[in-house]
VOZA-54759 format. One record per residue (C-alpha): residue in three letters; y, z, x; residue number from 1. Coordinates in steps of 0.02 Angstrom, whole numbers. Layout:
! VOZA-54759
R  res      py      pz      px    n
R  ALA       Y       Z       X  NUM
...
//
This chain:
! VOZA-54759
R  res      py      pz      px    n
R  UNK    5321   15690   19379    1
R  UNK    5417   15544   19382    2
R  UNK    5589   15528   19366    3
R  UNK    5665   15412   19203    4
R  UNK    5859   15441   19255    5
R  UNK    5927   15398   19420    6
R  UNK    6039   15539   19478    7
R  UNK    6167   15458   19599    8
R  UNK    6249   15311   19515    9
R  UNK    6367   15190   19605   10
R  UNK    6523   15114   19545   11
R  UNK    6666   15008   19578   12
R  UNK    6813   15082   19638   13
R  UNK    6956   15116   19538   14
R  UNK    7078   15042   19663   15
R  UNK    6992   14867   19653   16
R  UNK    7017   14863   19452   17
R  UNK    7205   14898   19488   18
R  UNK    7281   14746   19569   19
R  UNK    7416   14725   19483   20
R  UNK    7587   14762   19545   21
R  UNK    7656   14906   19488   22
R  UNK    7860   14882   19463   23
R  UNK    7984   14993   19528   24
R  UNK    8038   15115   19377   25
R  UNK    8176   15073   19285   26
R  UNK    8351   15157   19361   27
R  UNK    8437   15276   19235   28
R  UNK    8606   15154   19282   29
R  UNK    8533   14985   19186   30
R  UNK    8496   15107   19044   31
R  UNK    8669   15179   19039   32
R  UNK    8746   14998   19064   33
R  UNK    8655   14919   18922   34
R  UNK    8707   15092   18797   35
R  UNK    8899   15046   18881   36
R  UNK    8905   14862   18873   37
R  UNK    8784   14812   18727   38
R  UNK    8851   14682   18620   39
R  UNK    8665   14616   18542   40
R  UNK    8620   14744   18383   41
R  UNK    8464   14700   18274   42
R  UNK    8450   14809   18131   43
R  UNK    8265   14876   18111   44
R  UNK    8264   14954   17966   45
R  UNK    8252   15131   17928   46
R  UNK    8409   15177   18018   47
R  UNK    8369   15101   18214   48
R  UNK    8445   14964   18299   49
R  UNK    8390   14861   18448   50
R  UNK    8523   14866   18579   51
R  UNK    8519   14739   18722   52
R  UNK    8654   14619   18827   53
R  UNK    8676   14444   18812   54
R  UNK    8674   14329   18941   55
R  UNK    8875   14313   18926   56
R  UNK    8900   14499   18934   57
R  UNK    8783   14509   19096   58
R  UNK    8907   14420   19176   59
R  UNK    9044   14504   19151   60
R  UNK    9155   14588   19275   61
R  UNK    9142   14787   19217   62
R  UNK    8928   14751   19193   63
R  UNK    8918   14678   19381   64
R  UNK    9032   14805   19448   65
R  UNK    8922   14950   19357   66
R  UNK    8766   14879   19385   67
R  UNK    8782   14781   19566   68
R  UNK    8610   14726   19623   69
R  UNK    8543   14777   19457   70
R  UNK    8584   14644   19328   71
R  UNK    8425   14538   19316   72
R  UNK    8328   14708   19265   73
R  UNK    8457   14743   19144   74
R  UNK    8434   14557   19058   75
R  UNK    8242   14623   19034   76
R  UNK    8275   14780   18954   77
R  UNK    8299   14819   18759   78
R  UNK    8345   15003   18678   79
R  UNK    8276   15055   18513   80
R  UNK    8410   15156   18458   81
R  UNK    8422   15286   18311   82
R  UNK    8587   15271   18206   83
R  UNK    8573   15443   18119   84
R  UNK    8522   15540   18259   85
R  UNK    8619   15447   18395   86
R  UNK    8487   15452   18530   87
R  UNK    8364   15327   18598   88
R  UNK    8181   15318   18521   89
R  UNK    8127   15215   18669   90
R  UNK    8157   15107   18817   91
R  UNK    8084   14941   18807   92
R  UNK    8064   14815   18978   93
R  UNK    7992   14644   18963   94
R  UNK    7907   14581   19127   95
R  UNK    7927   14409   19184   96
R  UNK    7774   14301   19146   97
R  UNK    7691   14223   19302   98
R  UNK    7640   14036   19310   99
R  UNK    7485   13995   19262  100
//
């Protein structure tokens, strides 16, 4: 009888469809600094707020002093904050966008 279904399949590995770099996670110290030192607030509606730093405030002497080596992944990183609750809903980090 013949066979209509091949048994043993091949496929491509997993690792070669994962290329990408995968960043370093984000340090619990950029998301303390930005709850500290944010100065941006976007009202969302419903009672949350978007909480980041501006450029200015990155600069400043108590943000480089608490975040040292850290400041350019702080720039990159927003907080979606709940007013009524008073915790975070969730940690947002943009990546930088690679030349084409």
């Amino acid at each position: 009888m013949r066979r209509r279904f091949a048994t043993a399949r091949t496929f491509a590995p997993q690792a070669a469809l994962l290329r990408a770099p995968v960043p370093a996670p984000l340090p619990g110290a950029v998301v303390d600094a930005v709850l500290r030192f944010h100065d941006e607030v976007q009202d969302q509606g419903c009672g949350r707020s978007l909480l980041r730093l501006s450029p200015r405030r990155l600069h400043d002497a108590e943000v480089e002093a608490a975040l040292g080596d850290l400041t350019h992944r702080a720039a990159q990183v927003s907080i979606l904050w709940n007013d009524r609750e008073s915790e975070i809903i969730r940690v947002l980090e943009t990546q930088p966008r690679l030349a084409a």
